[in-house]
C-alpha positions as CSV (number, residue, x, y, z in Angstrom):
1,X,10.3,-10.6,-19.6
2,X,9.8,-14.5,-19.2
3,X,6.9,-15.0,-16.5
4,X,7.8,-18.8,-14.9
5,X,4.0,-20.4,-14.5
6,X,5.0,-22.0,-11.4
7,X,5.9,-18.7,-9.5
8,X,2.1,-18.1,-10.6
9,X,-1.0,-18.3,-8.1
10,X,-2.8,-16.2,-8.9
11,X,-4.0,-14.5,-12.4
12,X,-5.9,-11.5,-12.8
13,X,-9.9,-11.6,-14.8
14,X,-9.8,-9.9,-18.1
15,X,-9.2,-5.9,-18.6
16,X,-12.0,-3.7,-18.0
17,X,-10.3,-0.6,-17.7
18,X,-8.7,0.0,-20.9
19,X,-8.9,4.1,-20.4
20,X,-6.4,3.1,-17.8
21,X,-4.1,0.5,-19.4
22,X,-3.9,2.8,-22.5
23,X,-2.3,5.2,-19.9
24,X,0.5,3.3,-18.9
25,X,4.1,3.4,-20.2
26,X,4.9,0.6,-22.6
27,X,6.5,-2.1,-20.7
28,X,3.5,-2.3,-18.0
29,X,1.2,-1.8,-20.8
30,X,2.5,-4.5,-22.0
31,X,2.7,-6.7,-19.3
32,X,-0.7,-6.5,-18.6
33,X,-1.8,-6.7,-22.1
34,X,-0.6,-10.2,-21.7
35,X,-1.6,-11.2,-18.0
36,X,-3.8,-8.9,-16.5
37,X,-2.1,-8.7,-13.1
38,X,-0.6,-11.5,-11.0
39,X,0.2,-12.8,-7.6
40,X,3.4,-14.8,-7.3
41,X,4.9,-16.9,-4.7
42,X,1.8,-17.2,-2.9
43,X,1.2,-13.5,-2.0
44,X,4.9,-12.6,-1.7
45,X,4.6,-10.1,-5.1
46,X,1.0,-8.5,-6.2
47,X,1.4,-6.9,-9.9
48,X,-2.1,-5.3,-10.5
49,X,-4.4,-5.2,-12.9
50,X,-6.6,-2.6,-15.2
51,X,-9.7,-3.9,-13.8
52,X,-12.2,-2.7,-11.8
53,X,-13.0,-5.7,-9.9
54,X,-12.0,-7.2,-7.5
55,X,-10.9,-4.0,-6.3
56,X,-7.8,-5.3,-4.0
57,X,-6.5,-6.1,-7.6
58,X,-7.6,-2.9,-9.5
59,X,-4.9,-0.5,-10.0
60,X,-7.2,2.6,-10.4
61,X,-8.2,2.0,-6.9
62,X,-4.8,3.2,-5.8
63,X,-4.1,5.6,-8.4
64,X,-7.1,7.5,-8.6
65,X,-9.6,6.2,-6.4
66,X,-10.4,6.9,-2.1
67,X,-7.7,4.7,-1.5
68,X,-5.2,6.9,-3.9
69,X,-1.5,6.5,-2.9
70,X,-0.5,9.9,-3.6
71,X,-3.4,11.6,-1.0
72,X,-2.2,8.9,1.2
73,X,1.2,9.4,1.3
74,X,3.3,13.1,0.7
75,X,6.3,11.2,-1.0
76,X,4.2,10.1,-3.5
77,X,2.9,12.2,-6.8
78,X,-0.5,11.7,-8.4
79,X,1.7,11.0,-11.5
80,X,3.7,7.5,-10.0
81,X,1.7,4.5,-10.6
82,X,1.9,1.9,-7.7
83,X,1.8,-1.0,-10.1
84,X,2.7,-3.4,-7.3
85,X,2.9,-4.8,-3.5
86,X,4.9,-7.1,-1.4
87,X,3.4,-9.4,1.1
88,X,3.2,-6.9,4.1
89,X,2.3,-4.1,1.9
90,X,5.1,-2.1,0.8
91,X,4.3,-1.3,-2.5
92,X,6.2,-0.6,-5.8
93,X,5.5,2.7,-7.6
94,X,7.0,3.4,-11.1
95,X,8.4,6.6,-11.6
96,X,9.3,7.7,-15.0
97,X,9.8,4.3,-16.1
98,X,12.2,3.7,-13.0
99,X,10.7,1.2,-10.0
100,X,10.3,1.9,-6.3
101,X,9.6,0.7,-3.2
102,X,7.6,2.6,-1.5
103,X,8.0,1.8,2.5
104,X,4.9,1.6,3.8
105,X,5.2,2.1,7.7
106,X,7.3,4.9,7.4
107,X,6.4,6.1,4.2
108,X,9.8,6.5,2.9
109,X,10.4,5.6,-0.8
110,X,13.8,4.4,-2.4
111,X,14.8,3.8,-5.9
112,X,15.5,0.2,-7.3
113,X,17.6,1.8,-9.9
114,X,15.9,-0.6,-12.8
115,X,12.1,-1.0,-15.0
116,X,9.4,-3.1,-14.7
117,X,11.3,-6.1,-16.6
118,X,14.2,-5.9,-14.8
119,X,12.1,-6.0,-11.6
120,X,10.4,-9.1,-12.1
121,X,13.4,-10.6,-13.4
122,X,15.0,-10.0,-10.4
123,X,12.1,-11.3,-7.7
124,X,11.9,-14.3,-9.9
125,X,15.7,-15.0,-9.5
126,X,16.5,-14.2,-5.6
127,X,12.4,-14.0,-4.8
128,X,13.4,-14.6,-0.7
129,X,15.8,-11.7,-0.6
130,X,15.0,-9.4,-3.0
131,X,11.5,-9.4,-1.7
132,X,12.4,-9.8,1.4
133,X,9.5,-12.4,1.8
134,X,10.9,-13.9,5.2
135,X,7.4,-12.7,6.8
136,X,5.4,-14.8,4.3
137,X,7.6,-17.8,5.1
138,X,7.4,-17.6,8.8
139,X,3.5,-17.0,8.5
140,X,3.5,-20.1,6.1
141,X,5.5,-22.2,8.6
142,X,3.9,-21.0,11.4
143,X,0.2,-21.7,10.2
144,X,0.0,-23.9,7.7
145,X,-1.7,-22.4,4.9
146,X,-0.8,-19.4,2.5
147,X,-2.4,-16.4,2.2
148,X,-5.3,-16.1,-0.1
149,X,-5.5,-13.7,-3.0
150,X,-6.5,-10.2,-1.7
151,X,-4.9,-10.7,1.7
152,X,-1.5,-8.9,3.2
153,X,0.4,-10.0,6.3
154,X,-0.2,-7.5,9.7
155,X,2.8,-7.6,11.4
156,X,2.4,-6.7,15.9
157,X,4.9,-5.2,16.4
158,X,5.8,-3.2,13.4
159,X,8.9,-4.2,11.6
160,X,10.0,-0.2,11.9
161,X,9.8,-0.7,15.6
162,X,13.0,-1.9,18.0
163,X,11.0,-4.5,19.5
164,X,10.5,-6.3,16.6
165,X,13.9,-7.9,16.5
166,X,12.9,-10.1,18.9
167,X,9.7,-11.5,16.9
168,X,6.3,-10.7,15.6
169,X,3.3,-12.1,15.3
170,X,1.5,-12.3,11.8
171,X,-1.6,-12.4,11.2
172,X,-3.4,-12.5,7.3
173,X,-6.0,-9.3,7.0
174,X,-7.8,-7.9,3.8
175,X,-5.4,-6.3,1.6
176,X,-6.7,-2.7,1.3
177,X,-7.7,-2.6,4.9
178,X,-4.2,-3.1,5.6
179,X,-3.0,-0.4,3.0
180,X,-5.4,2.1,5.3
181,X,-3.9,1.3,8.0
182,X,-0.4,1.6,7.0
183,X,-0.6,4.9,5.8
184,X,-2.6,5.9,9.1
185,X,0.8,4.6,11.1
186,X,3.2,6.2,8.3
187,X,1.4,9.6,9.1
188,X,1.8,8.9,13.1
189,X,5.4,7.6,12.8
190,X,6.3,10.5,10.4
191,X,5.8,13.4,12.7
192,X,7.8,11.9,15.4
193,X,11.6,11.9,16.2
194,X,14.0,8.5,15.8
195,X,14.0,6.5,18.9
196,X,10.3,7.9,20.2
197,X,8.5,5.1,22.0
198,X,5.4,4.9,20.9
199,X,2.2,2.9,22.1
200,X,-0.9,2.1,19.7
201,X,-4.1,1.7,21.5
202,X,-7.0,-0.8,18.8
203,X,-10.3,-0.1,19.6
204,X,-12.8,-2.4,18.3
């Protein structure tokens, strides 16, 4: 897998959690044996790291930690590793060897058919559609300024929602704030029939 330096904005400290690297299957091992986790495009792809800190970049937090995928969301088994995010926080879990994406407002996960190499290969080649990073480029036309490292976009209304084809606002929050949240709205939206209006009320 060829890693393009200019995709690259982000790289992750040295490992300091080698019980978990030595844990992973060979081509993530691998990977992050030779970058400890990375952000590319300017927040459009997180690939984490076996680190501790910071812990927005540590995948232990979401494997094993409070914030564990798997007690999160039913779909997913203590055994996937979410190696990976998008922009608005979808994230990408590898199961036996085989990536997936992992919808994160409905909690509904679908399989990309190919590994870890193949992956980034891919987002590196067709990055705007294969991501589906159109949120990250509106937010970056519409204010300016990329997100930093550790942020995801917060999209009002949710993308799963009708009313979002006719816009929605984006706003950049902290990363695993947003991956609470998410699974909080995937557990909502999960219970309810297709079509169901629904009205969130955000109490401060």
């Amino acid at each position: 897998m060829n890693l393009n330096p200019k995709h690259v904005t982000f790289r992750g400290p040295p490992i300091s959690d080698s019980e978990i690297l030595d844990r992973l299957p060979q081509d993530l091992r691998q990977l992050l044996a030779e970058v400890n986790g990375f952000i590319l495009f300017d927040g459009g792809l997180h690939i984490r790291g076996a680190c501790l800190e910071p812990e927005w970049h540590s995948l232990r937090k979401v494997w094993e930690g409070e914030l564990a995928l798997s007690s999160l969301y039913p779909v997913i088994r203590s055994e996937d590793i979410p190696f990976a995010e998008d922009c608005m926080g979808d994230q990408f879990i590898l199961r036996d060897e085989i990536v997936h994406r992992l919808a994160a407002e409905t909690g509904q996960l679908f399989s990309l058919g190919v590994g870890v190499f193949a992956f980034l290969d891919e987002a590196q080649k067709s990055p705007l559609e294969f991501l589906s990073l159109h949120p990250l480029v509106q937010f970056q036309r519409e204010q300016g300024h990329f997100i930093s490292p550790g942020e995801l976009l917060d999209a009002n209304p949710f993308f799963c929602m009708a009313e979002s084809g006719a816009g929605v606002h984006l706003e950049a929050v902290p990363a695993l704030e947003r991956l609470s949240f998410l699974a909080y709205v995937a557990g909502q939206i999960s219970k309810l029939p297709d079509g169901t209006k629904i009205q969130f009320k955000f109490v401060d």
